[in-house]
N, C-alpha and C positions, 0 to 999 in steps of 0.2 A: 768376120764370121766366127774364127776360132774366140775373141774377143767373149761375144755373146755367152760362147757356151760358158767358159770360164768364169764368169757371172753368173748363169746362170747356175754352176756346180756349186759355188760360193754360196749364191744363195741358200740353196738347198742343205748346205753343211751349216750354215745360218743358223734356219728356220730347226734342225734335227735338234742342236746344240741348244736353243731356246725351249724347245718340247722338253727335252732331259733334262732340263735345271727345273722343270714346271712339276713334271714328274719324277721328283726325287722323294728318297724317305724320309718324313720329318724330323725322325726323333734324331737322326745321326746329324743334322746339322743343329737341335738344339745340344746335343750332347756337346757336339764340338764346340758351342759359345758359352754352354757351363761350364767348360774344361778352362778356353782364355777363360772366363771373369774368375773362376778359383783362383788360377794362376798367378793373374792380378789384383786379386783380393791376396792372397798370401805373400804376395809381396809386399804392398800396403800396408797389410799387418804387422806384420816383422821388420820394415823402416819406421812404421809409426811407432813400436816399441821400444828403439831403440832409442827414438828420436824424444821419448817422452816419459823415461822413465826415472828420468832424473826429476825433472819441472814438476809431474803431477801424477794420479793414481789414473793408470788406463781403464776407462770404460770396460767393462763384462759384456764379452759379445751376447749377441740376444742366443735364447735353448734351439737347438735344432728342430726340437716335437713343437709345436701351439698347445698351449693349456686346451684340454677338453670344454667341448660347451655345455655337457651334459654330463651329471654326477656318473662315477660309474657304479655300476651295480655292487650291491654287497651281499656279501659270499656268507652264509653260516656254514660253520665247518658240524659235520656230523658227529656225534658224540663218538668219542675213542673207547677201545677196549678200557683203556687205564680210567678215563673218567667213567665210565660206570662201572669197573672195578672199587675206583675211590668212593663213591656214591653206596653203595654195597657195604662198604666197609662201614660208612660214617651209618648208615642204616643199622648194621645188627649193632654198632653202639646204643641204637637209641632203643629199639626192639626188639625185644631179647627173648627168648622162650622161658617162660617162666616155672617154674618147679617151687612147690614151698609141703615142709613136712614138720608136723608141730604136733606138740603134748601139753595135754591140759591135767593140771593135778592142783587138787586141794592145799590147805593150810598144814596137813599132814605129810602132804609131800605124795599123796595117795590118789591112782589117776581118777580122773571124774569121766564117767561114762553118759552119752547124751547131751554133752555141752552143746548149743550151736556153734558154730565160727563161722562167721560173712566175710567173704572178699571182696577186694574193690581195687581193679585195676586198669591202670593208666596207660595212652599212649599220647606222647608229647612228637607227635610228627603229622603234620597236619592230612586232614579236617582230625584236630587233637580230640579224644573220645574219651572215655570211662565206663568202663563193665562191671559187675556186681554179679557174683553168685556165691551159695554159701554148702554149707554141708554139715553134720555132726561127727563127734569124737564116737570113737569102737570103745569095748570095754576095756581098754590095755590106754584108754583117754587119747588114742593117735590119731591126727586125720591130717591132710594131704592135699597138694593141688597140682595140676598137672596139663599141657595138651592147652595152653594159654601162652599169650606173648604181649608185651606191654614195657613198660619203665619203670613203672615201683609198684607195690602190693600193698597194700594196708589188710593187717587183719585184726577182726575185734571178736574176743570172747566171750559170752554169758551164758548162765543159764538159769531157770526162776531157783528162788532159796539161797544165790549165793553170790557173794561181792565179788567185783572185778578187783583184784591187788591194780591201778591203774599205775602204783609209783615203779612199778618191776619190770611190767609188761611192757615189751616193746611191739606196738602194732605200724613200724613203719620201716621197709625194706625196698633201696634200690635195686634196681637190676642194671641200672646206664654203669656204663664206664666213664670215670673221667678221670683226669690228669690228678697222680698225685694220688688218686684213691681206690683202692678195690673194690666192684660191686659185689652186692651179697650171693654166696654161692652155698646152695642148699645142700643140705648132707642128710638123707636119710640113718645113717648111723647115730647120727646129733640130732635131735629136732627140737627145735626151738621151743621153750616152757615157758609153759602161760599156766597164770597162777590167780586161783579163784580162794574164797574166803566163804566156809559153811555159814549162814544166816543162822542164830542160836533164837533162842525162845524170847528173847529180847524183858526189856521191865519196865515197867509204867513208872517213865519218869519226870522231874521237878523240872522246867525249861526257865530260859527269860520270856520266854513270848508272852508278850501282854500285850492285848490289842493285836495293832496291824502289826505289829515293830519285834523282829525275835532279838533286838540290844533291849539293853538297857543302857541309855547315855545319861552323861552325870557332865555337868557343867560346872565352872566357878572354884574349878581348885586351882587356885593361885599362890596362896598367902600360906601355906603350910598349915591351915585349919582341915581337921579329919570330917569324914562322913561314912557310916555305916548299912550296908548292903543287906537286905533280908532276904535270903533264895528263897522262899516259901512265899514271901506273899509278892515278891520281885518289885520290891519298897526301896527308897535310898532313902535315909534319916539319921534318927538318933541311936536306932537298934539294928541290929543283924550281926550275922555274920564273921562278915566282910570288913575290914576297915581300909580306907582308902584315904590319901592328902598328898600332898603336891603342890612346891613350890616351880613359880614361873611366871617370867617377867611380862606386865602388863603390855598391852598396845603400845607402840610406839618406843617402848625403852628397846635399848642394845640388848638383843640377844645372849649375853656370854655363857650364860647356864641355864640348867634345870632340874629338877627331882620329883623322882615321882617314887611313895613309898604303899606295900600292901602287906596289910596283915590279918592273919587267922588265931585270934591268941588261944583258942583253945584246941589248936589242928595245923594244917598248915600247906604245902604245896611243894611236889613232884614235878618240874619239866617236861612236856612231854611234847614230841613232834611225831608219834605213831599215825598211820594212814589211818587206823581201824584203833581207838581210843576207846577199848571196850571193858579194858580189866583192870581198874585201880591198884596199883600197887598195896601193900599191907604197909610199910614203914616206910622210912627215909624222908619222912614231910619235914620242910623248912617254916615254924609260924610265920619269918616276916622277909619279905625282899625288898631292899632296899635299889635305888637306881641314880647314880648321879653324872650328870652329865657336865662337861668343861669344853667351853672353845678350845679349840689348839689342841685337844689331847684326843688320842688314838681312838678313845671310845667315844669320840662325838658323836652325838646324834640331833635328829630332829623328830624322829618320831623312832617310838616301840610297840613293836608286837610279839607278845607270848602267850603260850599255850601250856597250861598245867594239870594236871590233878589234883586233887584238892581232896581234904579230909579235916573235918570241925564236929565238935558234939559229944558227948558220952551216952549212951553207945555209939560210937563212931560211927557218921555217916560220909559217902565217898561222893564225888561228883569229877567232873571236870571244867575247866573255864580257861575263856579266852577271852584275853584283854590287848585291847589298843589305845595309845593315848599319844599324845605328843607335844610339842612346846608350845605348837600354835592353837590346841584345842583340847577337850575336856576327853574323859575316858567313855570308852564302848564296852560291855561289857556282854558275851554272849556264853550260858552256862546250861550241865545239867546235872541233876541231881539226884543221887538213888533214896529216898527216903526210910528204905526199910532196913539198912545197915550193909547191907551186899554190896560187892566189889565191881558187881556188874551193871556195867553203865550200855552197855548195847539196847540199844531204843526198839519200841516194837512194830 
């Protein structure tokens, strides 16, 4: 009897001790098999290291993480105080507020009142743009711009009755900053002069235009044989003038020289590079210019261009001319001329 029960208590302590392993918590008995195999992984690891460090290079255990399967997201960072600080900055380089204050005055130096002056202002920062407006000088010739912003300014002066000096005038002003150089910085105490030329009564004068053609081309001087220019009836021949020859090597030969000679034998020629070529000088004419030209030497040329006055005749008549000619071709010749003895060559 006592037998049975003892069996039967057995059992029951069995059957409880079966139920409790059934319902136990899973992770502490995975924990505890990842703890052995570390254990015996790090042991592993560190015999085989030892064991193989001599023979050959150990394997790179595999990363702890798995590569991602899927890109990860990308982040734009927000633009910083400093980047649009910097942006700012590289801005008013390029866009500037504009200011311009400017004086128009005559050939006497004496303001011109009613000029127009147009503006024309740029911005080089895109959609890049161009504005235009204009305004006139006060009687003291001043006028002004203002309450505008851009990158440079062009201005241009006229007014009817009178030339632009274009050799003097400067109608072009940055406002950018760049490295190395200052932008233009307006000064009302200074204002920049612009400079106009009164239109005179002008004189009905002798030209080359003949025909379509305002030259006159002259071909075939080679050989140092002369030909004469008649301004009156704008002829090249036996009479005028003008006398003209010029030596230069045919087609095909070596270049090493050339010459080209002009003469006035009864008058003669003044230099002249004026913008406004209106007043012949009274004296100082040369009858004849000579031109020689040498390979190898400092004055070599291939082509010449000058611009003279000129004076031939008794009673002295005045003109002025402009001649081009060169090794490889014949001379141009484009003139004018006052026929009634006056100095005055301004056209009407």
């Amino acid at each position: 009897m006592k037998t049975r029960v003892y069996l039967a208590i057995l059992g029951v302590l069995c059957l409880g001790l079966i139920l409790m392993w059934l319902l136990r918590p899973k992770g502490q008995e995975d924990a505890a098999t990842a703890s052995a195999q570390d254990s015996d992984g790090q042991h592993s690891n560190m015999h085989g290291a030892s064991a193989n460090s001599i023979s050959s290079p150990v394997a790179r255990p595999i990363a702890l993480s798995e590569p991602q399967t899927t890109a990860p997201k990308r982040i734009t960072p927000e633009p910083s105080e400093s980047s649009g600080a910097g942006f700012e900055a590289w801005k008013q380089k390029i866009l500037r507020p504009i200011e311009f204050y400017g004086k128009v005055v005559d050939e006497n130096e004496q303001p011109v009142e009613g000029a127009s002056v147009s503006f024309s202002y740029n911005q080089f920062i895109p959609p890049e743009r161009s504005f235009e407006t204009n305004t006139v000088t006060d009687q003291n010739g001043l006028f002004s711009l203002s309450g505008v912003v851009g990158s440079t300014l062009g201005v241009h002066v006229e007014k009817a009755g009178y030339y632009s000096a274009k050799s003097v005038n400067q109608n072009h002003f940055d406002y950018m900053k760049h490295s190395g150089s200052a932008p233009f910085f307006p000064d009302s105490r200074y204002p920049v002069v612009f400079h106009l030329r009164k239109k005179g009564s002008g004189a009905e004068l002798i030209t080359s235009q003949h025909g379509m053609s305002p030259e006159i081309e002259i071909s075939g001087l080679f050989d140092g044989s002369t030909v004469r220019v008649n301004f009156f009836n704008q002829t090249v021949g036996h009479e005028g003038q003008l006398e003209l020859s010029s030596v230069k090597p045919r087609a095909g030969q070596q270049p090493t020289g050339w010459s080209f000679r002009m003469s006035i034998p009864d008058g003669g020629f003044v230099e002249q590079n004026d913008e406004f070529p209106f007043e012949a000088p009274e004296s100082g004419y040369n009858p004849t210019l000579e031109f020689d030209f040498r390979a190898g030497t400092t004055n070599w040329t291939e082509n010449l261009h000058k611009r003279y006055y000129i004076v031939f005749g008794q009673p002295p008549k005045y003109g002025r001319i402009d001649v081009e000619t060169g090794i490889h071709r014949g001379v141009s010749l484009s003139y004018a001329i006052n026929r009634d003895g006056s100095r005055n060559l301004e056209p009407k």
